[in-house]
mmCIF entry with sequence, helices, sheets and N, C-alpha, C, O atoms, coordinates in Angstrom:
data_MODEL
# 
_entry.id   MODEL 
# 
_entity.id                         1 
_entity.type                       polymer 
_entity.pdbx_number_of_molecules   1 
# 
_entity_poly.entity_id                      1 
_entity_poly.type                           'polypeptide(L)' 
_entity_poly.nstd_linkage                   no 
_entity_poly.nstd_monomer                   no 
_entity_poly.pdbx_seq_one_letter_code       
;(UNK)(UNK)(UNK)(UNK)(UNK)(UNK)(UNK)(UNK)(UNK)(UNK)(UNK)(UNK)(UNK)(UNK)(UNK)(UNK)
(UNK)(UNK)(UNK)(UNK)(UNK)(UNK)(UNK)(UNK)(UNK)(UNK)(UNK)(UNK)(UNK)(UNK)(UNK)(UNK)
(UNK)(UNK)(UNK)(UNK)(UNK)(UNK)(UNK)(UNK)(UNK)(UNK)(UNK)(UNK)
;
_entity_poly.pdbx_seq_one_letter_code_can   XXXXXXXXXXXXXXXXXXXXXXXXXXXXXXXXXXXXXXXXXXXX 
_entity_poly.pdbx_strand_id                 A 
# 
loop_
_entity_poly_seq.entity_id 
_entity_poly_seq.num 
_entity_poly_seq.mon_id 
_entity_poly_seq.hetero 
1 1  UNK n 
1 2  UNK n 
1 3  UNK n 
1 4  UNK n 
1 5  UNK n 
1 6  UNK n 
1 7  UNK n 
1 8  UNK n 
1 9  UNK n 
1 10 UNK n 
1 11 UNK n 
1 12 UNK n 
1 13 UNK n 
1 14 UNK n 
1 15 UNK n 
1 16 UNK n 
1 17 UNK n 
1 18 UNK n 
1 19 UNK n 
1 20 UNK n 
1 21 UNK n 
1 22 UNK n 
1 23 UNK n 
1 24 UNK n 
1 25 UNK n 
1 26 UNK n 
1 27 UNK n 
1 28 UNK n 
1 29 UNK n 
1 30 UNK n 
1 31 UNK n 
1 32 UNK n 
1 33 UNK n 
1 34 UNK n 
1 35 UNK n 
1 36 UNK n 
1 37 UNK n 
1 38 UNK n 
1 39 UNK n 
1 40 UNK n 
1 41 UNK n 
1 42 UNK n 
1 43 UNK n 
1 44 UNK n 
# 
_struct_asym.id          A 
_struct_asym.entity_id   1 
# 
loop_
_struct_conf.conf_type_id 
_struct_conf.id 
_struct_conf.pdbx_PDB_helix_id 
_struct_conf.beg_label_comp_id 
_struct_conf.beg_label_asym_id 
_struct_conf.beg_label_seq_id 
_struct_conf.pdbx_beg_PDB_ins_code 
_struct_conf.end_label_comp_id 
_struct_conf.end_label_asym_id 
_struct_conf.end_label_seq_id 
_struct_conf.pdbx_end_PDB_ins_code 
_struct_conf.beg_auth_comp_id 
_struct_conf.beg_auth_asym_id 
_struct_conf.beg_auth_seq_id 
_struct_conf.end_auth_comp_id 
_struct_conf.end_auth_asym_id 
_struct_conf.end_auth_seq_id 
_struct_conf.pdbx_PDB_helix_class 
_struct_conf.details 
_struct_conf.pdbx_PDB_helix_length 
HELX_P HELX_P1 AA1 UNK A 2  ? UNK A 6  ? UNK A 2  UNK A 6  1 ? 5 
HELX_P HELX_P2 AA2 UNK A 22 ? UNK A 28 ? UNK A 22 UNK A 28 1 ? 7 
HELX_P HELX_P3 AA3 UNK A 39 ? UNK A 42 ? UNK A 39 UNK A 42 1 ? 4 
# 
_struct_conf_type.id          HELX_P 
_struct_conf_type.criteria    ? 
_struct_conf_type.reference   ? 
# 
loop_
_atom_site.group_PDB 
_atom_site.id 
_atom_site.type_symbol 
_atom_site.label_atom_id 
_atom_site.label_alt_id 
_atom_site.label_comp_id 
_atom_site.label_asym_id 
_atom_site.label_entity_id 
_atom_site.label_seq_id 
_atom_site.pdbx_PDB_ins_code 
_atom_site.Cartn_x 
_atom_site.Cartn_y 
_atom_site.Cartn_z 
_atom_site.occupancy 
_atom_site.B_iso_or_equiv 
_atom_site.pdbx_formal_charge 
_atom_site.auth_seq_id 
_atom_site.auth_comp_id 
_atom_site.auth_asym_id 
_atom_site.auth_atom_id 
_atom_site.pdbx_PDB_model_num 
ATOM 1   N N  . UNK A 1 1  ? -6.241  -11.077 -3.142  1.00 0.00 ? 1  UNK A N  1 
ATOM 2   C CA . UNK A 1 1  ? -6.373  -11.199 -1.710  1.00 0.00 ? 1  UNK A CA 1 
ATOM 3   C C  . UNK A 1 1  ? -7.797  -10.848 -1.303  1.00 0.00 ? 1  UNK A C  1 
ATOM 4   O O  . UNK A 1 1  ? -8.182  -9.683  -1.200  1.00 0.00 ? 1  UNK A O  1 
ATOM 5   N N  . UNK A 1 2  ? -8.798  -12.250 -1.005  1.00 0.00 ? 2  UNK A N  1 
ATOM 6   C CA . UNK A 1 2  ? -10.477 -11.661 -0.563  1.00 0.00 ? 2  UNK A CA 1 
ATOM 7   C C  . UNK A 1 2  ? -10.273 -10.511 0.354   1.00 0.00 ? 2  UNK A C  1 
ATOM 8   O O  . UNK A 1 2  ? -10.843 -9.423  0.267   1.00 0.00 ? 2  UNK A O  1 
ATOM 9   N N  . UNK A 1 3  ? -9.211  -10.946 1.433   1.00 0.00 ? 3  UNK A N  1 
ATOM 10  C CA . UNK A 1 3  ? -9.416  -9.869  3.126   1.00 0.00 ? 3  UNK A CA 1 
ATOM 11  C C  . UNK A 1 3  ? -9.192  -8.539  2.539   1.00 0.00 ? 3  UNK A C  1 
ATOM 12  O O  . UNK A 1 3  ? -9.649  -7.713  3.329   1.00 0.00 ? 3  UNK A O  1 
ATOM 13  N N  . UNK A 1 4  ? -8.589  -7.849  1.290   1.00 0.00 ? 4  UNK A N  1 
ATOM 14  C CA . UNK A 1 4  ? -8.369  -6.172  1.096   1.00 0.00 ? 4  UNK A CA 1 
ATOM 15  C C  . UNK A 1 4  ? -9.802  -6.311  0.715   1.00 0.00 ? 4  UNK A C  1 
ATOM 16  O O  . UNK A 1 4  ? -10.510 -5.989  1.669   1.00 0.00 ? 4  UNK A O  1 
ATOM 17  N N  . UNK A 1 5  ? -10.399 -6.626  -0.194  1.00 0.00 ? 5  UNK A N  1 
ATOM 18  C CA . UNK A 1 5  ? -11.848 -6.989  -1.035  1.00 0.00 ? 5  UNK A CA 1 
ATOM 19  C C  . UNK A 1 5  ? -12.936 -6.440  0.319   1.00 0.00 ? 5  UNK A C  1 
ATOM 20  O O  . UNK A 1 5  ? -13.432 -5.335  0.540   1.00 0.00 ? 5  UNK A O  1 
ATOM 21  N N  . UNK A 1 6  ? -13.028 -7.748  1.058   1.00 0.00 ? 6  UNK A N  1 
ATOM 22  C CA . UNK A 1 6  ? -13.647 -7.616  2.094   1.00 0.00 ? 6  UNK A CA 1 
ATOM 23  C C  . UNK A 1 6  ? -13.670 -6.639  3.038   1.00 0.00 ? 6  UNK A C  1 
ATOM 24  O O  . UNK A 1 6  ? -14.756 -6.387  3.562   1.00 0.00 ? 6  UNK A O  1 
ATOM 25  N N  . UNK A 1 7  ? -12.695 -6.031  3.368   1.00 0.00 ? 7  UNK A N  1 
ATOM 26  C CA . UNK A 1 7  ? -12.635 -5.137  4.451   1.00 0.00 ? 7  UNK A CA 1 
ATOM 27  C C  . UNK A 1 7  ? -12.413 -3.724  3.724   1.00 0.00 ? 7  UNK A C  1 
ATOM 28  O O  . UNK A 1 7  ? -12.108 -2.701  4.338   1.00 0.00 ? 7  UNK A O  1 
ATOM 29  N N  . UNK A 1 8  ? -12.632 -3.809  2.133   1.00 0.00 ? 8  UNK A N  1 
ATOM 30  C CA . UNK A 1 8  ? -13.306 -2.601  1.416   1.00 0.00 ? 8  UNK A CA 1 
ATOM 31  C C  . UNK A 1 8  ? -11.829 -2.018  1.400   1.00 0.00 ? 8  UNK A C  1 
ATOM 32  O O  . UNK A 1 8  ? -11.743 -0.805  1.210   1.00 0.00 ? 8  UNK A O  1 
ATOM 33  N N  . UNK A 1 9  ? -10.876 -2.603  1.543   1.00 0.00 ? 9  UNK A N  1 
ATOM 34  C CA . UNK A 1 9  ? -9.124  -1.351  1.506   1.00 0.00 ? 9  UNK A CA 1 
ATOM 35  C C  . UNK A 1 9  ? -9.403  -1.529  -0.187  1.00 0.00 ? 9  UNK A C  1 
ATOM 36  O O  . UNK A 1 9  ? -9.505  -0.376  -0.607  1.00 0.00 ? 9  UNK A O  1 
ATOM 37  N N  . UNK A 1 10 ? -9.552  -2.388  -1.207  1.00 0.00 ? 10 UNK A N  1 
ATOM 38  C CA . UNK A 1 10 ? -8.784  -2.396  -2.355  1.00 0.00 ? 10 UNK A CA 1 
ATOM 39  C C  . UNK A 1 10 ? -10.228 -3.051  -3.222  1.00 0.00 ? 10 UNK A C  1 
ATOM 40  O O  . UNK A 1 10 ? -11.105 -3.542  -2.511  1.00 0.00 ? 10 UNK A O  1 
ATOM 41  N N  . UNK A 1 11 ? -10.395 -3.040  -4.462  1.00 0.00 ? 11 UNK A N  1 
ATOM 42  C CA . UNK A 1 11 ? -10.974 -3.690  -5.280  1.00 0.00 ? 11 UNK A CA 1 
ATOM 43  C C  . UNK A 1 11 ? -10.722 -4.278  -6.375  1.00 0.00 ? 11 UNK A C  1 
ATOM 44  O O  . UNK A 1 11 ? -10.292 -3.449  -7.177  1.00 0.00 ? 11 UNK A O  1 
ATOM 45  N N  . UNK A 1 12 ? -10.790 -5.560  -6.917  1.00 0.00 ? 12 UNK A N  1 
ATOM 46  C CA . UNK A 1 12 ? -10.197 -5.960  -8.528  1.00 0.00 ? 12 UNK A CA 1 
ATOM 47  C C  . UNK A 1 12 ? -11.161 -6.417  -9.468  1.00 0.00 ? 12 UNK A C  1 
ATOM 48  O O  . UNK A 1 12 ? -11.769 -7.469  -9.270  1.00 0.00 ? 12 UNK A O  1 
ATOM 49  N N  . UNK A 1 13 ? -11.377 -5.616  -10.613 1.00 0.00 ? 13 UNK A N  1 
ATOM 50  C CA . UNK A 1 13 ? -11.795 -5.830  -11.492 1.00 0.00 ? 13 UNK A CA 1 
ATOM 51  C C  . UNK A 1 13 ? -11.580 -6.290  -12.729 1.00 0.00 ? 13 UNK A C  1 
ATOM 52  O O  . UNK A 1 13 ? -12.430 -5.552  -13.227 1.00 0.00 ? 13 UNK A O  1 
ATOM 53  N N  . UNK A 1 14 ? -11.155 -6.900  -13.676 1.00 0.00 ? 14 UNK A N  1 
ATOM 54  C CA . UNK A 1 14 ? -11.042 -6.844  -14.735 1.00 0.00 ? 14 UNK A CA 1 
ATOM 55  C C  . UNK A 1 14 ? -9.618  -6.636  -15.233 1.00 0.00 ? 14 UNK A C  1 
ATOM 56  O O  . UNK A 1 14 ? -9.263  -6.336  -16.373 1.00 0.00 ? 14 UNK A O  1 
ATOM 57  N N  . UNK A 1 15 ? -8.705  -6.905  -13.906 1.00 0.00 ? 15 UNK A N  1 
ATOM 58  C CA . UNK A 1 15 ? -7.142  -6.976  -13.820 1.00 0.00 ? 15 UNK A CA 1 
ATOM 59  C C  . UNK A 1 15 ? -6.932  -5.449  -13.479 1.00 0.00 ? 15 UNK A C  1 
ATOM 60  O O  . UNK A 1 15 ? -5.786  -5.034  -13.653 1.00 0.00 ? 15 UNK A O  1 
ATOM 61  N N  . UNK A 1 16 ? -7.703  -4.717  -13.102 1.00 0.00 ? 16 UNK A N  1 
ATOM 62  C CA . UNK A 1 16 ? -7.372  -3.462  -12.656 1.00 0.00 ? 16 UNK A CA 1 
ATOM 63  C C  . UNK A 1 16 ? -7.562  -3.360  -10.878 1.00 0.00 ? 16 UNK A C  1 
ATOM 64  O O  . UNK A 1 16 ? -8.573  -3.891  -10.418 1.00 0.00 ? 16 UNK A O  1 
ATOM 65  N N  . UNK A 1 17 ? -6.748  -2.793  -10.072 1.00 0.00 ? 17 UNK A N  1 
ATOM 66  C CA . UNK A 1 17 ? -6.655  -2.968  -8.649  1.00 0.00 ? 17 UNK A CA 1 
ATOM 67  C C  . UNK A 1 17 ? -6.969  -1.435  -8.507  1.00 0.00 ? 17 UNK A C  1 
ATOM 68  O O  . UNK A 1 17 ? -6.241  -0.604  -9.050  1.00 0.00 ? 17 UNK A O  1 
ATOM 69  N N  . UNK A 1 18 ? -7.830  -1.155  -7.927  1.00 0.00 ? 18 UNK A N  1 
ATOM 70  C CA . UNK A 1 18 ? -8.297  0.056   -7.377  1.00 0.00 ? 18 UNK A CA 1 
ATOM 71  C C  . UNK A 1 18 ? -8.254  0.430   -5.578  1.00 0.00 ? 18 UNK A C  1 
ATOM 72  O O  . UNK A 1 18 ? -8.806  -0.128  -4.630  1.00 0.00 ? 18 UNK A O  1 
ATOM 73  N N  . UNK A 1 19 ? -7.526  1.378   -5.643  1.00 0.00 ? 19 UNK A N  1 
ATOM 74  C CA . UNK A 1 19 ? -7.243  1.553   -3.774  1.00 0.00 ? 19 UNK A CA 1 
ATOM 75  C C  . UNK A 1 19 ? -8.389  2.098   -3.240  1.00 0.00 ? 19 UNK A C  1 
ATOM 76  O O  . UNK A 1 19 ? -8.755  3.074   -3.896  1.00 0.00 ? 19 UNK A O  1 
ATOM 77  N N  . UNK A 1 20 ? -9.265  1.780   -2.075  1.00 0.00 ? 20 UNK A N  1 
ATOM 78  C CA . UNK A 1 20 ? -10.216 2.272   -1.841  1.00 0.00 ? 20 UNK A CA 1 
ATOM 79  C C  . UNK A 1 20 ? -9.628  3.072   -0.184  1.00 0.00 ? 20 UNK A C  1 
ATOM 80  O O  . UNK A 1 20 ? -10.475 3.564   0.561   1.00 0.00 ? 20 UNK A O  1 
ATOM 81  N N  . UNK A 1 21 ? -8.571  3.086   0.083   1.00 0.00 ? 21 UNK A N  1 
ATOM 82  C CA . UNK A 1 21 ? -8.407  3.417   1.503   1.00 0.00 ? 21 UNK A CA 1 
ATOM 83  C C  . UNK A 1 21 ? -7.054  2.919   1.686   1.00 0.00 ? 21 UNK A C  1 
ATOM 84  O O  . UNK A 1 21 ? -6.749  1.802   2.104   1.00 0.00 ? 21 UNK A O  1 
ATOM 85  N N  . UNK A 1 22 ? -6.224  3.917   1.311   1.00 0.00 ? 22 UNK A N  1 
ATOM 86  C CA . UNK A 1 22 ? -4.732  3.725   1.365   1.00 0.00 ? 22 UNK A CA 1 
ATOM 87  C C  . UNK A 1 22 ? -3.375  3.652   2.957   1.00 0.00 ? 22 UNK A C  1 
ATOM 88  O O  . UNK A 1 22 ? -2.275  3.199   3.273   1.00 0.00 ? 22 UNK A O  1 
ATOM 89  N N  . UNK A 1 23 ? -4.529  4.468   3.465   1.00 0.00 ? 23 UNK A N  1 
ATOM 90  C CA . UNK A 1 23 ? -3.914  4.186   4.967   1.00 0.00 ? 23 UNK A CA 1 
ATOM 91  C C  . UNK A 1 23 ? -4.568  3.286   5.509   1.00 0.00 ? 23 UNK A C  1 
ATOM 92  O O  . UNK A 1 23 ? -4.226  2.966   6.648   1.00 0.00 ? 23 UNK A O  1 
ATOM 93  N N  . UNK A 1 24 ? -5.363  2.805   5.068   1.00 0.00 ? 24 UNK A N  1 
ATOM 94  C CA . UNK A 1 24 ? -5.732  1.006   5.963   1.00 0.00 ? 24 UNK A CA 1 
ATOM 95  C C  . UNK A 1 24 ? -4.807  0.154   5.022   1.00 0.00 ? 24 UNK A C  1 
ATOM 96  O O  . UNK A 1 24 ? -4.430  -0.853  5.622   1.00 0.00 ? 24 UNK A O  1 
ATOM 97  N N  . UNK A 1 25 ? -4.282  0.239   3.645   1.00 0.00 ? 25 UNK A N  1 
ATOM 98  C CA . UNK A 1 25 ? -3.404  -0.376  3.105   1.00 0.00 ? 25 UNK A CA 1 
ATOM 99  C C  . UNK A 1 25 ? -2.461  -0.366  3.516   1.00 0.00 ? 25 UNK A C  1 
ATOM 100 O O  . UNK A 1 25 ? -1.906  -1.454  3.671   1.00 0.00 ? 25 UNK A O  1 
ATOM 101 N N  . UNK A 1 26 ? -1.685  1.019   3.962   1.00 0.00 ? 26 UNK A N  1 
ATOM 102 C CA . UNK A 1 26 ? -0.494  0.853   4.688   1.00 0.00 ? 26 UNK A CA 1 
ATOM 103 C C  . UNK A 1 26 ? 0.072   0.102   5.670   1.00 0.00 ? 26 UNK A C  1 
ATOM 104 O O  . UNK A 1 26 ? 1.205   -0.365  5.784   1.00 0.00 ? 26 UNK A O  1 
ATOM 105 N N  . UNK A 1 27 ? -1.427  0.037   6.744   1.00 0.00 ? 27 UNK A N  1 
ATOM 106 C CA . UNK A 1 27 ? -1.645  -0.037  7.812   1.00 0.00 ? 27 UNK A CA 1 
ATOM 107 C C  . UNK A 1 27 ? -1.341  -1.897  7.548   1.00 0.00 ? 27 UNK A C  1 
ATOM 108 O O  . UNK A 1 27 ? -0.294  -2.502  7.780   1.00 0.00 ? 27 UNK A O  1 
ATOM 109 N N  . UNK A 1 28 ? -2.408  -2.355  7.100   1.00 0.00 ? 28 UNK A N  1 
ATOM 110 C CA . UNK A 1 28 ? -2.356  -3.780  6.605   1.00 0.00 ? 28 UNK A CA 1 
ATOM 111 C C  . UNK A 1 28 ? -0.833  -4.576  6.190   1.00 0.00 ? 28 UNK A C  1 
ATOM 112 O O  . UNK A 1 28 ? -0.521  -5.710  6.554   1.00 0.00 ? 28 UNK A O  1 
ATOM 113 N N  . UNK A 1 29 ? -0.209  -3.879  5.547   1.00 0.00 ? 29 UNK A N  1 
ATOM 114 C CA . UNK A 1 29 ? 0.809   -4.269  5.034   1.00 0.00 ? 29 UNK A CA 1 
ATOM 115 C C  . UNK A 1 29 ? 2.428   -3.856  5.477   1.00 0.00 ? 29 UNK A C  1 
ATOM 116 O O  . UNK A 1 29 ? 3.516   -3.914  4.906   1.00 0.00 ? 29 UNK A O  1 
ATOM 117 N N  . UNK A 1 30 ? 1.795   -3.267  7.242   1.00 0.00 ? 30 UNK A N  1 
ATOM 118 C CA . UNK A 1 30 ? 3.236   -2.629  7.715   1.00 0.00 ? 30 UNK A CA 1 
ATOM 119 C C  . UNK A 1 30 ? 3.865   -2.008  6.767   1.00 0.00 ? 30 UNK A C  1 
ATOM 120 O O  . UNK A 1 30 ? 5.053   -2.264  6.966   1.00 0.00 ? 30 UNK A O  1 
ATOM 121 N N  . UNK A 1 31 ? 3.745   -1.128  5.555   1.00 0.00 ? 31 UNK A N  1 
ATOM 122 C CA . UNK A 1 31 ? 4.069   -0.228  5.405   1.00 0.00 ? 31 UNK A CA 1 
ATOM 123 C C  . UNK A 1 31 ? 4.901   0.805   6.136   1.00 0.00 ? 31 UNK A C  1 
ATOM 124 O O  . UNK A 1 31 ? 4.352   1.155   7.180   1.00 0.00 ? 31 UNK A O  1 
ATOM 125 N N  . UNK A 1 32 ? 5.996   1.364   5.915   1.00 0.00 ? 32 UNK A N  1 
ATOM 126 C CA . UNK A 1 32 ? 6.380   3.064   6.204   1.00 0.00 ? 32 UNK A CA 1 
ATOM 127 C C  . UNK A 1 32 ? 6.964   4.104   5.459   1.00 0.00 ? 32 UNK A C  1 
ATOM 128 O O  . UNK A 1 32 ? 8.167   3.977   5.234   1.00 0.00 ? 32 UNK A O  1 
ATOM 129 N N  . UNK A 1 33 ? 6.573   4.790   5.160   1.00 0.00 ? 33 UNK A N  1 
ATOM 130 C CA . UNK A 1 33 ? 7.001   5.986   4.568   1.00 0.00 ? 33 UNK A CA 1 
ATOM 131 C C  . UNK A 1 33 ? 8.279   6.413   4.436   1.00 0.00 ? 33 UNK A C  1 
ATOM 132 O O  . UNK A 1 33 ? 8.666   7.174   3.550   1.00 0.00 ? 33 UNK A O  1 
ATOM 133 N N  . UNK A 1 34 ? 9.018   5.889   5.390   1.00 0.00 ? 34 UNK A N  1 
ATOM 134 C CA . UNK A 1 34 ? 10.400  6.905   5.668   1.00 0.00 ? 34 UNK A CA 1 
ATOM 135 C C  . UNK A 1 34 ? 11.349  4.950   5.382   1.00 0.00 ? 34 UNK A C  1 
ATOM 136 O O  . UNK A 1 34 ? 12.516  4.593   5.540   1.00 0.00 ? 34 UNK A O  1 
ATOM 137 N N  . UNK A 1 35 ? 10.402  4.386   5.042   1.00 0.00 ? 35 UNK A N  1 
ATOM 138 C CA . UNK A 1 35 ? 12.016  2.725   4.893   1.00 0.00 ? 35 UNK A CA 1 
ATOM 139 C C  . UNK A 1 35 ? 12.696  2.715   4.211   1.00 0.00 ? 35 UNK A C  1 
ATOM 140 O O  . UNK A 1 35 ? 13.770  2.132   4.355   1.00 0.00 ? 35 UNK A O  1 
ATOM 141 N N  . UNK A 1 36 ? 12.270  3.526   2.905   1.00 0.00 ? 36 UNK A N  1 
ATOM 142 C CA . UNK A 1 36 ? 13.432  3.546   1.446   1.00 0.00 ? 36 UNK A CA 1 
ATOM 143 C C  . UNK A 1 36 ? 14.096  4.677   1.407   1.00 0.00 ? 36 UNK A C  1 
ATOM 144 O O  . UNK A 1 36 ? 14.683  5.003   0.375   1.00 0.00 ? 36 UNK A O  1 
ATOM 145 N N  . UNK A 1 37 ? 14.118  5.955   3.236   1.00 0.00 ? 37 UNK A N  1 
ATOM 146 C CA . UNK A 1 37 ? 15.379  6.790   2.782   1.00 0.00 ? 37 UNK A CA 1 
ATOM 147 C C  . UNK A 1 37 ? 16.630  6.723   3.429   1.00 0.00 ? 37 UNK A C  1 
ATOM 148 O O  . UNK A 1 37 ? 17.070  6.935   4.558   1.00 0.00 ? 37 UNK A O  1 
ATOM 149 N N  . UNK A 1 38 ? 17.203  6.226   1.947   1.00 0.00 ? 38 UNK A N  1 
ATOM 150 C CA . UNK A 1 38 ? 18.967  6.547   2.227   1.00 0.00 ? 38 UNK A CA 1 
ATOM 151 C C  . UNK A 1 38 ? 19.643  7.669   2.600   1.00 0.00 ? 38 UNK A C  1 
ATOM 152 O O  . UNK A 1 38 ? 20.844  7.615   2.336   1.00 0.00 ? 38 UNK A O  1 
ATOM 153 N N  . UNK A 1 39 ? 19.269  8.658   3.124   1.00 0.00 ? 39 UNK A N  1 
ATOM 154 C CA . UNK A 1 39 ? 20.069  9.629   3.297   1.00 0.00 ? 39 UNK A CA 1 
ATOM 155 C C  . UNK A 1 39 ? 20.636  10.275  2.208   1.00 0.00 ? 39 UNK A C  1 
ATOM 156 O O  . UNK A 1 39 ? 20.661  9.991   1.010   1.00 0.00 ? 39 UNK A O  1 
ATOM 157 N N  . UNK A 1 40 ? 21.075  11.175  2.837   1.00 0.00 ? 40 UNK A N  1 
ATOM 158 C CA . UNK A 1 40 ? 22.244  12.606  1.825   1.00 0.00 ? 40 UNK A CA 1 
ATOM 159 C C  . UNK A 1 40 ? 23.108  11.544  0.968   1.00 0.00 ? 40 UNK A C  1 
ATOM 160 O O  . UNK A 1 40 ? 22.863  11.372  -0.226  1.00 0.00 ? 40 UNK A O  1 
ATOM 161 N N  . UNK A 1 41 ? 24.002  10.930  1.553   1.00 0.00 ? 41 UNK A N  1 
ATOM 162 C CA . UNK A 1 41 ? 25.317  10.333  1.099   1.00 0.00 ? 41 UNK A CA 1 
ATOM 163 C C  . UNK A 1 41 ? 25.052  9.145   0.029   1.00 0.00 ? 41 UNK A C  1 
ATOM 164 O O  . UNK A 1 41 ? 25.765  8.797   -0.912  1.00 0.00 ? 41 UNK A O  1 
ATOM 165 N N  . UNK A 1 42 ? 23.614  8.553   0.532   1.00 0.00 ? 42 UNK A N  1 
ATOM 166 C CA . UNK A 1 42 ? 23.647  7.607   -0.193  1.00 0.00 ? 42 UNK A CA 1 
ATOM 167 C C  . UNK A 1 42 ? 22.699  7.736   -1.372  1.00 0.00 ? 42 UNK A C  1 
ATOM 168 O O  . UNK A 1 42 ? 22.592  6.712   -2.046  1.00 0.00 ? 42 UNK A O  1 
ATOM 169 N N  . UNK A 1 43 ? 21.937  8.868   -1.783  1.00 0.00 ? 43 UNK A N  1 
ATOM 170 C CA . UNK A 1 43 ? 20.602  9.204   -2.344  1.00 0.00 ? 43 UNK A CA 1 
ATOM 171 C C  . UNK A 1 43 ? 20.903  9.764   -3.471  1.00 0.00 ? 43 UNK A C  1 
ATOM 172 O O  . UNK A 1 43 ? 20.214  10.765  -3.668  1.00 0.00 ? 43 UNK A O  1 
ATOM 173 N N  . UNK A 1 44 ? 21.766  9.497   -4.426  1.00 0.00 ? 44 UNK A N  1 
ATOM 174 C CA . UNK A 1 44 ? 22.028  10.027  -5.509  1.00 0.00 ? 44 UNK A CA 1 
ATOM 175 C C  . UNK A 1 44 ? 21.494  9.529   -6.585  1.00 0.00 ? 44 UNK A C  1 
ATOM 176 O O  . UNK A 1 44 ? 21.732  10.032  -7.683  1.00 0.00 ? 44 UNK A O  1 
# 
């Protein structure tokens, strides 16, 4: 993806992806923190 490249969130080298700025990644990719919790009941 040039636009992470460009706007300096991410870099790829050599098949290696390096995060340069993880809350503009988040940010970029609607990300949230709290989407994958299931709760007590279901979190086993």
């Amino acid at each position: 993806m040039p636009e992470l490249r460009e706007e300096g969130i991410c870099t790829f080298i050599q098949g290696t992806v390096r995060i340069l700025n993880l809350p503009e990644l988040s940010n970029t990719g609607q990300y949230r923190w709290d989407y994958l919790y299931l709760g007590a009941d279901l979190d086993r």
